[in-house]
C-alpha positions as CSV (number, residue, x, y, z in Angstrom):
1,X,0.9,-16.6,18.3
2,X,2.8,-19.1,16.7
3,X,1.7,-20.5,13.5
4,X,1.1,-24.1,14.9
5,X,-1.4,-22.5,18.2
6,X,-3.4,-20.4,14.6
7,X,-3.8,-24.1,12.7
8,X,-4.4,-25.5,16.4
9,X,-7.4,-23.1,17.2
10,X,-10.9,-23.9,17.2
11,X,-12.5,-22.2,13.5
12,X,-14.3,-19.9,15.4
13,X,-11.2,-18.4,17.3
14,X,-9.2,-18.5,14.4
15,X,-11.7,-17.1,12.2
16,X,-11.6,-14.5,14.9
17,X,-7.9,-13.9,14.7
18,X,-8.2,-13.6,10.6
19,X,-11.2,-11.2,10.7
20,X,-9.0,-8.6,13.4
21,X,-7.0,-8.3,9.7
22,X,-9.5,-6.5,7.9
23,X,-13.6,-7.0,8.6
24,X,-14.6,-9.3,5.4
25,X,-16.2,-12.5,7.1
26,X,-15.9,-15.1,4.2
27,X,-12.4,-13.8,3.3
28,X,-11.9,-14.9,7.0
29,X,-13.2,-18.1,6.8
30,X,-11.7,-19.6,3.9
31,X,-8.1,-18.3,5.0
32,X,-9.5,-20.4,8.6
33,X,-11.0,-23.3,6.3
34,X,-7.3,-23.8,4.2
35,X,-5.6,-24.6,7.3
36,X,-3.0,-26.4,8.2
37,X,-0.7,-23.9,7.0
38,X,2.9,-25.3,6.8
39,X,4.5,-21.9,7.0
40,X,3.7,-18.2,7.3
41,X,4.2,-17.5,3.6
42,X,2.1,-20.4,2.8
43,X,-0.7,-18.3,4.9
44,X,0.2,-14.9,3.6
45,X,-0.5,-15.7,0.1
46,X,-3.4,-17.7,0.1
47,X,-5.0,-14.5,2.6
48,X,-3.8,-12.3,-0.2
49,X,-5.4,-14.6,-3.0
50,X,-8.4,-14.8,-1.5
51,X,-8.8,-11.1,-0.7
52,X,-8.1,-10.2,-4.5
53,X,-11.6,-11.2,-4.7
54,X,-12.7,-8.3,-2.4
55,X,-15.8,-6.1,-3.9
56,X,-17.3,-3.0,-3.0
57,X,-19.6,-4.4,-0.4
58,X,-16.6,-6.0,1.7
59,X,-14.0,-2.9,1.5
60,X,-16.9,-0.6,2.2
61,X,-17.7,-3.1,5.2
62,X,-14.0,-3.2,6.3
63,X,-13.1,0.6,6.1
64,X,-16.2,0.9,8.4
65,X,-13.2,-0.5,11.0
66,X,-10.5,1.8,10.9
67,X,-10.6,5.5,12.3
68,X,-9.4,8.6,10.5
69,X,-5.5,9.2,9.4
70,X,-5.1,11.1,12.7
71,X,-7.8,9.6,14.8
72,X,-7.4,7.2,17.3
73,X,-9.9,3.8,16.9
74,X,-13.2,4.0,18.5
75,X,-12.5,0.7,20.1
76,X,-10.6,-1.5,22.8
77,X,-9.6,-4.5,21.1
78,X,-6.8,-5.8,18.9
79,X,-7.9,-3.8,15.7
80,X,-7.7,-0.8,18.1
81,X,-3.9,-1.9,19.3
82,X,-2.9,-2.4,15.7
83,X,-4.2,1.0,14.0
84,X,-2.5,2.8,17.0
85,X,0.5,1.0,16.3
86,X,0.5,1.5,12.2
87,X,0.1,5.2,13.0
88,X,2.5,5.4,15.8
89,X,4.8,7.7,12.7
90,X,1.8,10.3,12.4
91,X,2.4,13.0,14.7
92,X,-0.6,14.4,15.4
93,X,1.1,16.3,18.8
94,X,2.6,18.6,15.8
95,X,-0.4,21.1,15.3
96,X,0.6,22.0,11.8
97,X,0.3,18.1,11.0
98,X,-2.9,18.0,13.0
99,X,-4.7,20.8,10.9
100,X,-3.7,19.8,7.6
101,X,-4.9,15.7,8.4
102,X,-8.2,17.5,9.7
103,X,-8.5,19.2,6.4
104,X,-7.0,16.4,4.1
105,X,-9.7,14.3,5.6
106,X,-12.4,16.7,4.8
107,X,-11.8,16.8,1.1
108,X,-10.8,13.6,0.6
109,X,-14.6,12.3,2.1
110,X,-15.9,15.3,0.5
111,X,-14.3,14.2,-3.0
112,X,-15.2,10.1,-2.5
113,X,-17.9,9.4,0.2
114,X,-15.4,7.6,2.5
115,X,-12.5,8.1,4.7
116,X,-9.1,8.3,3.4
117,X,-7.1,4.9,4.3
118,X,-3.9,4.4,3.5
119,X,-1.4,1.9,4.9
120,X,0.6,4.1,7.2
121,X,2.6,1.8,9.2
122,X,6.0,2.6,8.1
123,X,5.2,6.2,6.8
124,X,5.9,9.6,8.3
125,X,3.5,12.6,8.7
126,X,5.2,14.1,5.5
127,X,4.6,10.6,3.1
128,X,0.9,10.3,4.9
129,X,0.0,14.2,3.8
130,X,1.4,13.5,0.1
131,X,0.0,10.2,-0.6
132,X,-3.3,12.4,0.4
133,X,-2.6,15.4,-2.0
134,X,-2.2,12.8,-4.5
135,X,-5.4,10.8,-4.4
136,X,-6.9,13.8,-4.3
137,X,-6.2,14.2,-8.1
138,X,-7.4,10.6,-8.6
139,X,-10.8,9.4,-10.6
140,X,-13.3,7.5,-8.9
141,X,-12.5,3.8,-10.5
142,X,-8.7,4.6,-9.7
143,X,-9.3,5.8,-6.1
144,X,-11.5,2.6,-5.6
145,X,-8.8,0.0,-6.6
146,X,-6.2,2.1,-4.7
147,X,-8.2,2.5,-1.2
148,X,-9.0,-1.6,-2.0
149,X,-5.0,-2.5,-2.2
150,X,-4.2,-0.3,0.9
151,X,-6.4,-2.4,2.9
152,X,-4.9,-5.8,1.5
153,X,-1.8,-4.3,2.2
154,X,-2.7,-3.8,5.8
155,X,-5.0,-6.9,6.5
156,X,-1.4,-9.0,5.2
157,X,0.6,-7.0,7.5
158,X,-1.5,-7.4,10.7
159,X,-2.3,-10.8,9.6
160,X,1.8,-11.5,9.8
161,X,2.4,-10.1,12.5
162,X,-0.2,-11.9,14.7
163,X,1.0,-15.4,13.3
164,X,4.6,-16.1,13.2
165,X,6.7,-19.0,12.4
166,X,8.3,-20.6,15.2
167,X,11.9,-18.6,16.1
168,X,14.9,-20.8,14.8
169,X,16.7,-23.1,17.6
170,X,20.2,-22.4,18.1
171,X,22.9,-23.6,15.9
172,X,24.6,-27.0,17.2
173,X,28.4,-27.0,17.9
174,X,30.1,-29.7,17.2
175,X,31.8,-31.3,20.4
176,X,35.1,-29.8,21.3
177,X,38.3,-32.3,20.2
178,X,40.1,-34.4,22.2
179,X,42.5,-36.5,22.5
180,X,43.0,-40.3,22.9
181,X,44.6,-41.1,25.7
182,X,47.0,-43.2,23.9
183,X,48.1,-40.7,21.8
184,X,51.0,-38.4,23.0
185,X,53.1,-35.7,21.7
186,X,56.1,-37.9,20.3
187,X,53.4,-40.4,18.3
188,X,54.0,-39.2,14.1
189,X,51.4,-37.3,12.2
190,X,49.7,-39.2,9.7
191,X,50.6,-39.5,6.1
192,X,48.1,-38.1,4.0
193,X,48.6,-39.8,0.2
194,X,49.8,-37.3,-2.6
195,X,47.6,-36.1,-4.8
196,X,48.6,-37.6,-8.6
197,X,50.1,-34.2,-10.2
198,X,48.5,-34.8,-13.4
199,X,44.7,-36.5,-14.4
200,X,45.6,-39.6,-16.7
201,X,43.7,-38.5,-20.6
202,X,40.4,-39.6,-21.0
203,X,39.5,-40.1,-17.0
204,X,36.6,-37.4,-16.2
205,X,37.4,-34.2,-14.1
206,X,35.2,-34.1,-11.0
């Protein structure tokens, strides 16, 4: 939608729109209480100033709604169209792909107690599988404030790309010369005055 229908909407539908971005109600409503927004940017970074202020509780909460690297959401709606879309590069049709996600996963809830999330819009099967291998290796605290970024990361994407600015209008052309009907071809050109060939001393050079 365009950003004027988001400032337009009733708080409850907008808040609704916000909280499709990432599951953290009162991050929702104060990016739905700051409106009007007067551009997109303006919204993108007060949603990504506010959700700096995201604790345990609310990542824990959000992560609750995104499936498994691999796995398709357990829902219908917009957060379902979104993760299906972010992970359209994981190919999970390749079986040697499929089986190493499976086991990835494993581990990685094994190691932390949660699911592995990691912004994969933009990322192939090969970058998903690595960034994987390498949290692996991570401590607790730093695995924490990674898994945190990834979904402030996503919330900002999906949050731009359900609110957009309005497309630009088309360039104006200025009207096509023509001539005055009094002029014609034997009329002289005007005389343009010469330029003085040399600035008088002390007169100040534009």
């Amino acid at each position: 939608m365009l950003l004027q229908e988001f400032n337009a909407l009733p708080a409850a539908d907008a808040q609704a729109v916000v909280g499709a971005c990432a599951d953290v109600p009162w991050w929702a409503a104060s990016v739905v209480a700051a409106r009007p927004y007067r551009s997109v940017d303006a919204l993108r970074t007060h949603a990504a100033e506010q959700a700096l202020a995201w604790g345990h509780v609310d990542v824990d909460r959000a992560l609750a709604d995104h499936p498994r690297i691999g796995e398709r959401h357990r829902g219908d709606g917009p957060t379902a169209a979104m993760s299906t879309r972010e992970q359209s590069g994981v190919d999970t049709a390749d079986a040697d792909v499929a089986a190493r996600l499976a086991a990835g996963n494993t581990r990685y809830e094994r190691r932390f107690g949660r699911v592995y999330l990691v912004r994969a819009a933009g990322r192939s099967s090969a970058e998903v599988l690595a960034l994987l291998e390498q949290r692996l290796t991570h401590d607790d605290l730093t695995e924490a404030e990674v898994t945190a970024q990834q979904l402030r990361e996503i919330a900002l994407l999906r949050l731009t790309s359900l609110v957009t600015d309005a497309p630009a209008g088309p360039t104006p052309h200025a009207p096509p010369h023509t001539r005055s009907p009094r002029a014609t071809s034997d009329a002289p050109a005007p005389t343009v005055p010469a330029a003085p060939a040399t600035v008088p001393a002390g007169d100040p050079v534009a």
